[in-house]
N, C-alpha and C positions, 0 to 999 in steps of 0.2 A: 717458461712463464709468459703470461701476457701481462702486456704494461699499455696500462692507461694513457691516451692523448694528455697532454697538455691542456687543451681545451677542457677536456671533461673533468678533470682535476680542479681546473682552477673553476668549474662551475662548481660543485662538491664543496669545493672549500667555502665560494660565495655564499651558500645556500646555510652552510654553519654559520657563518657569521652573522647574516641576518637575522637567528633564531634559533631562539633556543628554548627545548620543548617546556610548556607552560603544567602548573598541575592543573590534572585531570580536575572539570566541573566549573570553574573559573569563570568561565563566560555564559550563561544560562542563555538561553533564546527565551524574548522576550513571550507574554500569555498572549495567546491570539484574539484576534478580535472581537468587543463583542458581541453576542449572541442578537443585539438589536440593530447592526447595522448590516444584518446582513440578508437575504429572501432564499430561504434554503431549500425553495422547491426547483429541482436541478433538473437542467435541460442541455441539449447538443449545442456545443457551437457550431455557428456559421460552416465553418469545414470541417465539422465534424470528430477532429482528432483531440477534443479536451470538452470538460463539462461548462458549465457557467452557472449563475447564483437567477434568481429572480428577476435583477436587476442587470442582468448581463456580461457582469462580475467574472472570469474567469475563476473558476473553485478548483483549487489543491487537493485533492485527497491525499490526505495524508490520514491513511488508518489504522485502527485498532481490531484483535481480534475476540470479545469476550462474548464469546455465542452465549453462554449460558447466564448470561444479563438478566434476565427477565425470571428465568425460573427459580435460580439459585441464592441471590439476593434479598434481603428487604432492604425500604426505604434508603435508610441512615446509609448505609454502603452501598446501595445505589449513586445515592447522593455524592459520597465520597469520592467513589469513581468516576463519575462525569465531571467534577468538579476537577479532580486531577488532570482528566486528560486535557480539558479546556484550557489547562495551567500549559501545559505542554503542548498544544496547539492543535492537537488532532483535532480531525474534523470529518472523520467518518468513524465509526465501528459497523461490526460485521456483529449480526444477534438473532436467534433463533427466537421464533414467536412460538413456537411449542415445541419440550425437551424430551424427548423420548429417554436418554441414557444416562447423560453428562449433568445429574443434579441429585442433591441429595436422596429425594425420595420421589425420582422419576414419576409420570409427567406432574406432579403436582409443583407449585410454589414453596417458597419455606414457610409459609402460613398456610398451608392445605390445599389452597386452592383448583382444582380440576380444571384442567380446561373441557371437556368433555363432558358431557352429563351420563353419556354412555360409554363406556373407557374403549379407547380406541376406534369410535364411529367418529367421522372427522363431522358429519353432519347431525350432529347434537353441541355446538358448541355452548359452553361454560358464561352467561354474559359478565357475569362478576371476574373471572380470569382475564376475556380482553378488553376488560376495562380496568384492572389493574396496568395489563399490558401497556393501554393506549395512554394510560399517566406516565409510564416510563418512558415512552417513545417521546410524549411532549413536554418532559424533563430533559432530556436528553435536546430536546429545541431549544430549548430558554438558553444551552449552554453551546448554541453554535455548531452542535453535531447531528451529522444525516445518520442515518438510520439505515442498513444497506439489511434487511429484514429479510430471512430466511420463514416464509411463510407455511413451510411443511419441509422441512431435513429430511432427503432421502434415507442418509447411513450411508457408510464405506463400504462398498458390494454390495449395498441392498441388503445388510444384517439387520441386526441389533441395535444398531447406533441409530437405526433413524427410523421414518413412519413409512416408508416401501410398502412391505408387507399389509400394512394395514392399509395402504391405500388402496392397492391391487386388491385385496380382501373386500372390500367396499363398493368398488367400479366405480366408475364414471361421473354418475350422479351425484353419489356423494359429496364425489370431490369437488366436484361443480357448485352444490349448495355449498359448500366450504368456502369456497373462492370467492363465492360470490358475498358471503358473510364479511371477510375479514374486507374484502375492497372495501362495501360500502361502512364497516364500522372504522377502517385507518386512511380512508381517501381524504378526509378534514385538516390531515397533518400532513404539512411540508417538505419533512424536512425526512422522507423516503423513498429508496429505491427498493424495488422488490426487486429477491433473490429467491430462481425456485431451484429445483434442484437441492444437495449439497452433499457431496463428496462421492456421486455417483453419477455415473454418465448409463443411463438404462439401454438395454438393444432396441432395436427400433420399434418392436411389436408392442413395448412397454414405455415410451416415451409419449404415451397420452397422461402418463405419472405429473408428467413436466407441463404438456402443453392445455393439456386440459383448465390445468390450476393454471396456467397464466391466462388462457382464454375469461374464465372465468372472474376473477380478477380485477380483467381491463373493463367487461360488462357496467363494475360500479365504478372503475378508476381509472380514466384513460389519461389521466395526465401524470401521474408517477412514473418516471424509467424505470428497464428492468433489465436484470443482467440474469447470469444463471452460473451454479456453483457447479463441477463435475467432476469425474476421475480426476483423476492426478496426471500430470502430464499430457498437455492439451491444454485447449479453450474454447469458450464458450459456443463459436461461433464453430469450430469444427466437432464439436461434440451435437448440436442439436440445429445446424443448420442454419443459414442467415435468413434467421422468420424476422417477420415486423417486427414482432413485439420486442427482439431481443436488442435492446438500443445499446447496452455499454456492452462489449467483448471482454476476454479476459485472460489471464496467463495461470496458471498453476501448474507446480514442478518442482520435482526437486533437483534436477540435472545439474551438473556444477557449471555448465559452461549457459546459463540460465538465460542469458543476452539472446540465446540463438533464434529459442520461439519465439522472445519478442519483439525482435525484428522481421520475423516471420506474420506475428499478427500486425504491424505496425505496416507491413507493405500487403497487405489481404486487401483487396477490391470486391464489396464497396466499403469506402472508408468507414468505419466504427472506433469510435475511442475506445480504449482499453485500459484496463490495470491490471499491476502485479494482487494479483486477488490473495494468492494463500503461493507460501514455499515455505522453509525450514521456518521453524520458531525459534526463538529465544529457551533457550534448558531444555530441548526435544534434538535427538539425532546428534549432540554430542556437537553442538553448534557452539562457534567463537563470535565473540565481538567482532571483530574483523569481517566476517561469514556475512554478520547480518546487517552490517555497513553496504559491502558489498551487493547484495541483491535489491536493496532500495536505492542507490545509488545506479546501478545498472538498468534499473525500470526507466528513472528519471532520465536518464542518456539512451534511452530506448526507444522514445517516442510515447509513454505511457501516461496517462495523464495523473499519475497518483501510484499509488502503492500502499498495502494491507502490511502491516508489522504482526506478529503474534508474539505469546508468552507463554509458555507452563510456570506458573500455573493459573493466569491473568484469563487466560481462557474460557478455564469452567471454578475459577471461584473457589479453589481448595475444593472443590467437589471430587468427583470422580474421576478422574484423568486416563489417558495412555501410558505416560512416564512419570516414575517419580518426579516429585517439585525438591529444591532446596531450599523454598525457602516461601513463607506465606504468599498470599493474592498482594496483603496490603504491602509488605517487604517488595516485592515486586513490582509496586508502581517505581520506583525509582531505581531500578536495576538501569544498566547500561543500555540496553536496549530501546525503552524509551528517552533517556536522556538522549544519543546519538542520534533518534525521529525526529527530535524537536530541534537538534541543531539543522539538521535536513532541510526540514522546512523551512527554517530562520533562513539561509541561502537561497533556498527557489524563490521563495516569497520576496526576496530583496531583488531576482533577478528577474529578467522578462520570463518567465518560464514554460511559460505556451505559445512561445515563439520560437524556443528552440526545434532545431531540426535535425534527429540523428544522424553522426557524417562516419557511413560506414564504408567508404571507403580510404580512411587511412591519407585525405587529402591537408589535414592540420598536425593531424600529430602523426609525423612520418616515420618514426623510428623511435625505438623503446616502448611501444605499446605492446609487448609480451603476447602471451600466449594460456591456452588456460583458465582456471581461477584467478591469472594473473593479469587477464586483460584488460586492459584500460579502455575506456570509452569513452566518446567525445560528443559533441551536439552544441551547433550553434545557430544562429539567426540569420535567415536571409538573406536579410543586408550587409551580412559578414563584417559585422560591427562586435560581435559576441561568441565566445566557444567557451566550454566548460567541461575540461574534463576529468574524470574521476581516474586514480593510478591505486589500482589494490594493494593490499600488503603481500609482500614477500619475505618479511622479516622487518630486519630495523635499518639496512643500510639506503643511502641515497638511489633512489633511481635513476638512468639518465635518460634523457628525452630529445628526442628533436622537433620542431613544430617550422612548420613551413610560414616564414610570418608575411610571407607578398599573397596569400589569401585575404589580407585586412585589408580596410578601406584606407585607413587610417592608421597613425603611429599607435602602438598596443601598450598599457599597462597591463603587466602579469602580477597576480598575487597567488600567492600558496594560503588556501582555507584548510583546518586541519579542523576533520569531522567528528574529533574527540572531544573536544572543548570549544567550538567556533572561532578560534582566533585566527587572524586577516593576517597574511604579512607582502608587504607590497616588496618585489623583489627590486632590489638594487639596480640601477640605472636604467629604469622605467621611467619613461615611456620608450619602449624600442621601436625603430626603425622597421617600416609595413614594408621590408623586402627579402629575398632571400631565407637562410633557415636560421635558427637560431637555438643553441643547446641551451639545456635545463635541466636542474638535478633536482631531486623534490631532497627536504632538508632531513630528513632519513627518520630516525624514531618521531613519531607523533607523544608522546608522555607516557603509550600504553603499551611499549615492547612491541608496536607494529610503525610499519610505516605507510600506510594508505592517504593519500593527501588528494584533493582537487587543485588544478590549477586552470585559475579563471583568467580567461586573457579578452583584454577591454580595451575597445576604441572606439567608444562613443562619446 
């Protein structure tokens, strides 16, 4: 058998004593800010590797995924939904400006509405549909949330799911009076990024699908960013080129070892902010609490300026789906999923969090950073005044750590944040000494039969 250090025991045992798992919910993160202090037309920062507000504000994305917002809905659950998420802090969704598949009675609204006057000519648009539309989008402002607007859904392979076919059906022109339509009727509002593409990276003979509609587009709206949605596995930037127009990059994937790409997009020259755009959802693919901790957490220690969360069936609205739901849209705002985004955010937002800098070489936390699903990630400032890193679950017992603490400027307070409930616990005989290493056990179950904990070590 092997037998544990002394050391590592009597850390283990520390880490019990100071805490003991809290119930699950207890701590709420506070509703985000709101929706009047803020200029939500989004631009690059200075170095490029995170967004900022109007005002120069660095902006959290912290998102949602309900593409089918606009078609599947009326009003009053509209309402309800933006209201919710506001409570909970998000501050992007992801939304489809016309539905091909994922609504009840495809492409129409649940009040009838066409967007087309000629069904599937994208150059006969509906004015009464995007001007339903552009009240959604500027509801969706009043409550602090961008709008990351899928202007034309490919579909997954260019099927069914999306408007491919019809666009290639169409040519060029079309799409171009198309483009040119929606810039000049949604360039008024703030508080959006165009998204072309979605969930299809076309060959190259067919990627005037993509660039055409953002050419057109930028003609009536040059100051909106725009990113682009594509296959699965990959990003934006390697899917359709580093063009002007494409200012935010992106990750999408479902690969379990997820950190890989995005530390692959986060070191791409030239620098492009990035987000985790789309990976597993919440009740799709047989996904744990744990799961979906772990890839928003891995974004954040990634270099990403944000992260996309999803839901079946928060998606398409009890509409249409891929996988069965367990349980309604409205049951679903308050599943774990969202709760665990909001404590997310309650952490970055208290911390410098566009200051952090991924330390992928294993120079803070030198040992116990596992391997796998299992890996821990770490990211700190600069000034080596700050590290943060997230330790995934493996089950419920203590992990043990080592962290090299003569990286700090200064003597370090460590705390364990536990991503289940946000509750802080500042580890016993803090502030430690900025020399040498220093063991550490995370305090093993978090309240939810897992034990994934961040530990944030502070010397400012």
């Amino acid at each position: 058998m092997i037998l544990r250090s002394s050391s590592w025991v009597a850390a283990c045992i520390l880490s019990a004593l100071v805490f003991s798992p809290p119930t699950r919910g207890s701590a709420a993160a506070p509703p985000a800010p709101s929706a009047h202090t803020a200029d939500l037309r989004l631009r690059l920062s200075n170095n490029g590797r995170y967004l900022v507000d109007g005002k120069g504000n660095p902006f959290l994305v912290v998102g949602d995924s309900p593409w089918s917002l606009i078609a599947q809905l009326e009003d009053r659950d509209i309402e309800r939904y933006l209201q919710d998420r506001q409570n909970k802090g998000f501050s992007s969704i992801i939304v489809n400006l016309i539905e091909h598949k994922f609504c009840t009675a495809p492409p129409r609204t649940r009040s009838g509405l066409e967007p087309f006057r000629k069904p599937g000519d994208l150059s006969t648009p509906n004015r009464a549909y995007f001007d339903f539309a552009h009240k959604v989008i500027e509801r969706a402002c009043k409550y602090g949330i961008v709008v990351w607007l899928a202007p034309a859904y490919l579909g997954y392979g260019g099927g069914d799911e999306g408007f491919f076919q019809e666009i290639k059906a169409g040519g060029r022109e079309k799409l171009r009076a198309y483009g040119r339509f929606v810039g000049r009727r949604f360039k008024d509002l703030p508080n959006i990024v165009w998204m072309l593409g979605g969930d299809y990276t076309p060959a190259k003979p067919d990627q005037w699908t993509v660039t055409e509609l953002a050419a057109a587009i930028r003609e009536q709206d040059s100051t909106h960013l725009m990113t682009a949605h594509h296959s699965p596995e990959g990003s934006a930037v390697a899917a359709f080129g580093a063009q002007e127009w494409l200012a935010v990059n992106t990750v999408y994937g479902y690969e379990k070892m997820l950190f890989r790409p995005m530390r692959a997009e986060y070191g791409r020259k030239p620098v492009r902010p990035f987000v985790l755009l789309e990976t597993t959802y919440e009740g799709e693919h047989g996904s744990t609490p744990d799961q979906i901790r772990r890839q928003a957490y891995w974004a954040m220690l990634s270099g990403a300026c944000g992260q996309f969360f999803g839901n079946n069936p928060i998606w398409h609205f009890d509409g249409p789906g891929l996988f069965p739901a367990k349980m309604t849209w409205q049951q679903a705002l308050n599943a774990t999923g969202s709760h665990d985004i909001a404590l997310l955010r309650k952490l970055f937002i208290d911390l410098s969090w566009h200051q952090l800098v991924p330390e992928n070489n294993h120079a803070i936390l030198v040992e116990g950073y596992g391997s796998g699903t299992a890996t821990a990630l770490t990211a700190r400032t600069a000034d080596r005044k700050l590290s943060v890193s997230y330790i995934p679950s493996t089950g419920t017992d203590g992990r043990k750590l080592t962290v090299a603490m003569g990286r700090f400027t200064e003597p370090v307070t460590a705390r364990w944040y536990n991503p289940t409930n946000g509750r802080v616990v500042t580890v016993k005989g803090s502030p430690f000494v900025n020399r040498d290493t220093r063991r550490f056990c995370t305090p093993g179950d978090n309240g939810t039969r897992a034990n994934d904990w961040l530990l944030v070590l502070d010397a400012r």
